[in-house]
N, C-alpha and C positions, 0 to 999 in steps of 0.2 A: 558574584553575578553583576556589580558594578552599578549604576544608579537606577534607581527604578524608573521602571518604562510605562507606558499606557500602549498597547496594542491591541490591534482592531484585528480579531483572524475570520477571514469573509469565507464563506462557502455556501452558497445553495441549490446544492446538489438535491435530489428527491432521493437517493440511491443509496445504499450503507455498505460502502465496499472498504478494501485495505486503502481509496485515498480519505475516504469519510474519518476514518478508524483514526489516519491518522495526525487531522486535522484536531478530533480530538482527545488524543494523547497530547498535543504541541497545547492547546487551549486548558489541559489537566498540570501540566508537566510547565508552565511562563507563568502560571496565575499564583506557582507557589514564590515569586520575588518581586511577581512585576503584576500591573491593573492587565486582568485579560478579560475581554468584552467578545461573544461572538455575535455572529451575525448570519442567520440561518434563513431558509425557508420557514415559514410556518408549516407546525406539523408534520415536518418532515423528521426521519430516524434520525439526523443527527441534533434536532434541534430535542427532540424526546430525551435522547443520551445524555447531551449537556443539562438540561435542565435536571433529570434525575437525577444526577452528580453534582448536581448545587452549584453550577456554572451560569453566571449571567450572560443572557443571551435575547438578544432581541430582530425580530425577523423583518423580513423585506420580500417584497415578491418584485420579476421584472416580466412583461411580455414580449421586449423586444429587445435581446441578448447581445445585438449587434451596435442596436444606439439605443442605450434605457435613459434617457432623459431624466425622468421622473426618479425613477428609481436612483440613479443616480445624485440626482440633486438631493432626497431623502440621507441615503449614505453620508454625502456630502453633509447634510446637516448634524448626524449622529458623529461626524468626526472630530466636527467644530466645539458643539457640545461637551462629547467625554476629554476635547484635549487631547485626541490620540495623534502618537509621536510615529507608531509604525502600523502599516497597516497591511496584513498578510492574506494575497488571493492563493486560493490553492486550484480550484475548479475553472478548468479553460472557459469554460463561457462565462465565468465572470472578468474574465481580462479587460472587456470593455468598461462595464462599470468599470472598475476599481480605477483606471484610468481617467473616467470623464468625472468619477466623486474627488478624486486629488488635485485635477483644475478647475473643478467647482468650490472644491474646501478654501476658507481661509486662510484656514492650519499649513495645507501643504503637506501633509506627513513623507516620512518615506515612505514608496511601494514597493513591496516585495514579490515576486508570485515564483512560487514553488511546482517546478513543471512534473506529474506523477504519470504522463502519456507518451508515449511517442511520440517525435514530431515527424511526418512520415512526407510532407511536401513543401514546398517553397513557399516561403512567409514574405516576401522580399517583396511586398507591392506600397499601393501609398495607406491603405488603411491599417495593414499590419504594425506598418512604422509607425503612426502616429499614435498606435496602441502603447506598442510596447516602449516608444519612445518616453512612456510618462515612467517606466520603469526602474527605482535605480539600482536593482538585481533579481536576476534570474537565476533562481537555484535550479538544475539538474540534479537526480537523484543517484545517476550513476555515471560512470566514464563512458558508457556508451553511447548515455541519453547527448551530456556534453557536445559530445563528436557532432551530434545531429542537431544540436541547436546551433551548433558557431555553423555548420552545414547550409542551413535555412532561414536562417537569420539574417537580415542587412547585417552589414561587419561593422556598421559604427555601432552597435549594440554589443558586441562579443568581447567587450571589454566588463560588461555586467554579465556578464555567464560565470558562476561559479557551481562545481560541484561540494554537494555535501548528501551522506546518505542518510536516510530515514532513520532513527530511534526504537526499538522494539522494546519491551521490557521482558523482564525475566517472568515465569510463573509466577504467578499468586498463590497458587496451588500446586503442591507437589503430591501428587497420590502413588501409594503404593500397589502391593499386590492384591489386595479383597479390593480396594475401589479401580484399579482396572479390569478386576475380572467380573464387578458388578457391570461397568460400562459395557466388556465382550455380550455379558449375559441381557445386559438391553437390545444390544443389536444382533439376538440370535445368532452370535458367531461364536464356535468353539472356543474355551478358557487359551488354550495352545495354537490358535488359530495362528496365521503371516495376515497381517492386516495393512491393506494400503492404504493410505487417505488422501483425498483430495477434499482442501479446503478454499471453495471460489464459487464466484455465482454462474449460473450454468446456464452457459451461452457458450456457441462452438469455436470461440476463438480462444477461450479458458482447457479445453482440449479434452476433458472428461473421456469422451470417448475414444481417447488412445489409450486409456489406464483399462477400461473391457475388452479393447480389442489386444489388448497384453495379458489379461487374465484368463483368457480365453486359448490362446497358444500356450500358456502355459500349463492351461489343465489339457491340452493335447499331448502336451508330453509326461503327463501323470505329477505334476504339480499343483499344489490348493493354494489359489493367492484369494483373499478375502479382501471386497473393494470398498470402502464408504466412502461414500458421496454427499459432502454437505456446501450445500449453501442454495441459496433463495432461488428460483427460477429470472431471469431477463429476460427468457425467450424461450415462451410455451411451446414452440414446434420443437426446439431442440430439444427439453427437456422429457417432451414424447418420444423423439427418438431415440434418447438414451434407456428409457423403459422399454420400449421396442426392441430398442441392441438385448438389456439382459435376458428380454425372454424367445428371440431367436438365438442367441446364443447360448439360451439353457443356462444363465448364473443369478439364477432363483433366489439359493444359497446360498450364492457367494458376493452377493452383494447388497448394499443398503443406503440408500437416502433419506438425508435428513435436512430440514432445514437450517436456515441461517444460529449459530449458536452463539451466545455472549463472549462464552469463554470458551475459544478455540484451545487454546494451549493444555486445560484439562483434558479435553477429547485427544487430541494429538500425541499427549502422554499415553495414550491406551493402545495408540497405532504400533505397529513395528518401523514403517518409516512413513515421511509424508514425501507425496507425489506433484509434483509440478507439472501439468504437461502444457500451460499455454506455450503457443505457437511460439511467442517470441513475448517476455515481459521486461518491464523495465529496472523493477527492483521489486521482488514481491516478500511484500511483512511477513505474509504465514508464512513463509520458508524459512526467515531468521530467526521468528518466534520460535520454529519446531527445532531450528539449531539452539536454541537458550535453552530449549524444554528437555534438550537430552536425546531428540530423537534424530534416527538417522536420514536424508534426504536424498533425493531424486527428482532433476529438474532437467527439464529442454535445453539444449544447448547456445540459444538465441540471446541476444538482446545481453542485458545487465546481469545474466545468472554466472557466468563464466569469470565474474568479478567476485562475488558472493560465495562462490563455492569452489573447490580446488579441487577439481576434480581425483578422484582414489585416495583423498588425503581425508578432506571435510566435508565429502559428499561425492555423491556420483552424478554426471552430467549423459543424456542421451540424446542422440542426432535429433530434432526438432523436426515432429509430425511423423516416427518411426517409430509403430508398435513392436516393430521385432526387437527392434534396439531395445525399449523399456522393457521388455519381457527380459533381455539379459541381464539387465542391471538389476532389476528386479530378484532375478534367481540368483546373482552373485548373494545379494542379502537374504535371499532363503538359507540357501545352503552354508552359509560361514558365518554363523553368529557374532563370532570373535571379530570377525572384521567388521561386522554390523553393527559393534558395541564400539570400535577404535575409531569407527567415521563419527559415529555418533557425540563422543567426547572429546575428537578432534573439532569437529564443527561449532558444537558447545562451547569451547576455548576462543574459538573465531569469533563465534556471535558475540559473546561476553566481551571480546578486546575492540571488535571495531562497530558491529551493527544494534549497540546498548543507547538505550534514552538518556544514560547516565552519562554517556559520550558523547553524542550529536547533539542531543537539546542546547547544552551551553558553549556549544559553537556555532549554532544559530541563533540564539542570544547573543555573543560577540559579535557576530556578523552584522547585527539591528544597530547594536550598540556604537559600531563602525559607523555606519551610515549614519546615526544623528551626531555623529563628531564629526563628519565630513560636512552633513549641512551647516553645524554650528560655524563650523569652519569658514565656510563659502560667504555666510552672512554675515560677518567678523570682518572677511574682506570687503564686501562692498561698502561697506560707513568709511 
C-alpha cells in the first residue's frame, strides 16, 4: 500500500444511495493502511453508518453550496489540523467547498473528486474553471462517463480526467435454500416462485415502473414474473403511482415493497435475477454486487451498463425505457434455467476479476499516492 497517508473523504450528502454506500466502503476499505477521517452532515445516513462502524468522522453543515465561505474555511481548518495529504469530494455540490477549503488550507492537500453522475451540460464557463481548476484529478466511474467529461469540460482540465471503476465486495453472507425460502415466505411469494428485483430509490428516472409494466405483459401471456421493489421513497407522487400501476394492473400478488435494506446482497441472493431499469446510469453498485452474489442480471442498455455487462455472456442488456423489450429478456431467464445459471456464474467471474474492492480500492490508493509524489516533486523543484 506504500507510505501511509492521512485522507480527508468529504460528502454531505442527506441521501443513502449507491454514491453514499460507496463513499463508505472507500472510508472502510483506506482506514485499513492509511488515517481515514470523514467529513459528513450531521445526522445524516451516512454520518450514522460511519460512526456505527467505528469510523471517525466529524460534521459540517454549508447553506450556501455555490460559495460556502464559512463552511469552507472550517474545512480548511480541519485539514490543517489532521495534516491531511489528500482530500476526497465525491458529492457534486461539495465541488465548491472542497476547492475554496484547499486555498483556504495551509496544507494544500491534493483534491480529488470522484464524478458518480452524469455530466449532461456544458461546464466550460468562468466559475466552473475556477472550481474545478483547484482539482488535481477527476475520477470517472466509467468509459462512458469519461467521454462526457473530456465533452464538458474546458480541455486544460482533461488531462486530470482519469477513469477508474467503483469496488463492490463480495457477500458477507451466503445463504442457502431454507434461508431463501424463509426470505420468499416474508414476502408472500411462492417457495418456486421467478423473482425480479429492483434494488434503488424510487423515483421515475430509477424506472421501477418498466419492471410492472413487464410483469404485467407477461402475465398476458400466461407467465408469473414476481416483482420486489426495495428502496426508500425520493418522490412521494411517484412512489404512489407505482402502487397505483400494481393495483390497476391487478399485481396484488405479484409484487412487493420494501424499504431501504443494510444488506442488499442477502436479499438479492433470494431473487432469480436483479433488474436495472434506470433510464440511463452511470455505473450502478447493486448490479456488480448482484454479479459477485451469484445472481443473474438485467439492465437498460444506456450509459455505463454496456461496459459492465456483456451482453448474452454476463448478463442481458434491454433497449432503455422498453417494457416489451424487459418482458423478453425477462422470459429468456424464466424459461432456461441453464442459461440463467451460465449468465449468472459468467457475471460472477466478471464481477470477481474487474468490479472487486480488492481491485479498485488499491488503484485509487496508487492514484493519491501518485499525486503526493508529483507535489513532492513540484516543491523539490522550486528551492
Amino acid at each position: 500500500m506504500g507510505a501511509n497517508m492521512k485522507i480527508l473523504e468529504l460528502c454531505l450528502s442527506p441521501s443513502f444511495g449507491g454514491l453514499e454506500i460507496y463513499v463508505c466502503r472507500a472510508v472502510a476499505a483506506l482506514s485499513g493502511d492509511h488515517e481515514t477521517i470523514a467529513v459528513t452532515l450531521p445526522d445524516s445516513p451516512i454520518h450514522d453508518w460511519l460512526q456505527a462502524h467505528g469510523h471517525e468522522v466529524r460534521t459540517l453543515r454549508t447553506r450556501c453550496p455555490r460559495l460556502p465561505l464559512r463552511a469552507a474555511a472550517r474545512l480548511a481548518a480541519m485539514v490543517d489540523e489532521l495534516q491531511v495529504d489528500v482530500v476526497h469530494v465525491n458529492w457534486g455540490p461539495d465541488l465548491a467547498l472542497g476547492a475554496l477549503a484547499k486555498r483556504l488550507s495551509r496544507r494544500r492537500p491534493r483534491l480529488v473528486y470522484t464524478r458518480h453522475m452524469l455530466m449532461n451540460r456544458s461546464k466550460r464557463d468562468l466559475y466552473h474553471d475556477l472550481v474545478y481548476g483547484q482539482y488535481d484529478w477527476i475520477m470517472a466511474i466509467s468509459r462512458d462517463m469519461e467521454q462526457g467529461l473530456r465533452q464538458h469540460l474546458s480541455p486544460q482540465y482533461t488531462n486530470r480526467i482519469q477513469q477508474l471503476y467503483c469496488g463492490v465486495p463480495a457477500p458477507s453472507v451466503w445463504i442457502g435454500n431454507d434461508e431463501r425460502a424463509a426470505l420468499r415466505d416474508e414476502w408472500d411469494f411462492p417457495t418456486n416462485a421467478f423473482v425480479a428485483g429492483v434494488f434503488s430509490r424510487l423515483e421515475a428516472a430509477k424506472g421501477q415502473h418498466l419492471l410492472l409494466e413487464a410483469i404485467a405483459l407477461l402475465r398476458a401471456q400466461g407467465i408469473t414474473v414476481h416483482g420486489l421493489i426495495v428502496g426508500n421513497s425520493m418522490d412521494a407522487g411517484y412512489a404512489t403511482r407505482l402502487r397505483g400501476m400494481v393495483d390497476s394492473l391487478s399485481l396484488q400478488r405479484q409484487t412487493v415493497f420494501r424499504d431501504f435494506v443494510d444488506q442488499p446482497q442477502l436479499w438479492i441472493q433470494a431473487c432469480d435475477c436483479l433488474v436495472l431499469p434506470t433510464d440511463r446510469e452511470t455505473f450502478a453498485n447493486i448490479t456488480s454486487e448482484a454479479m459477485r452474489a451469484g445472481v443473474a442480471v438485467v439492465s437498460s442498455d444506456r450509459g455505463g451498463m454496456p461496459e459492465m455487462i456483456e451482453h448474452g455472456k454476463s448478463g442481458l442488456l434491454f433497449e432503455s425505457g422498453n417494457p416489451a423489450d424487459l418482458a423478453g429478456q425477462l422470459l429468456l431467464l424464466f424459461e432456461n434455467p441453464a442459461r440463467r445459471a451460465a449468465l449468472a456464474a459468467a457475471g460472477r467471474e466478471r464481477a470477481d476479476r474487474i468490479f472487486s474492492i480488492e481491485r479498485q480500492f488499491p488503484k485509487l490508493v496508487e492514484r493519491f499516492q501518485e499525486l503526493i509524489e508529483d507535489s513532492a516533486r513540484a516543491a523539490r523543484g522550486k528551492v
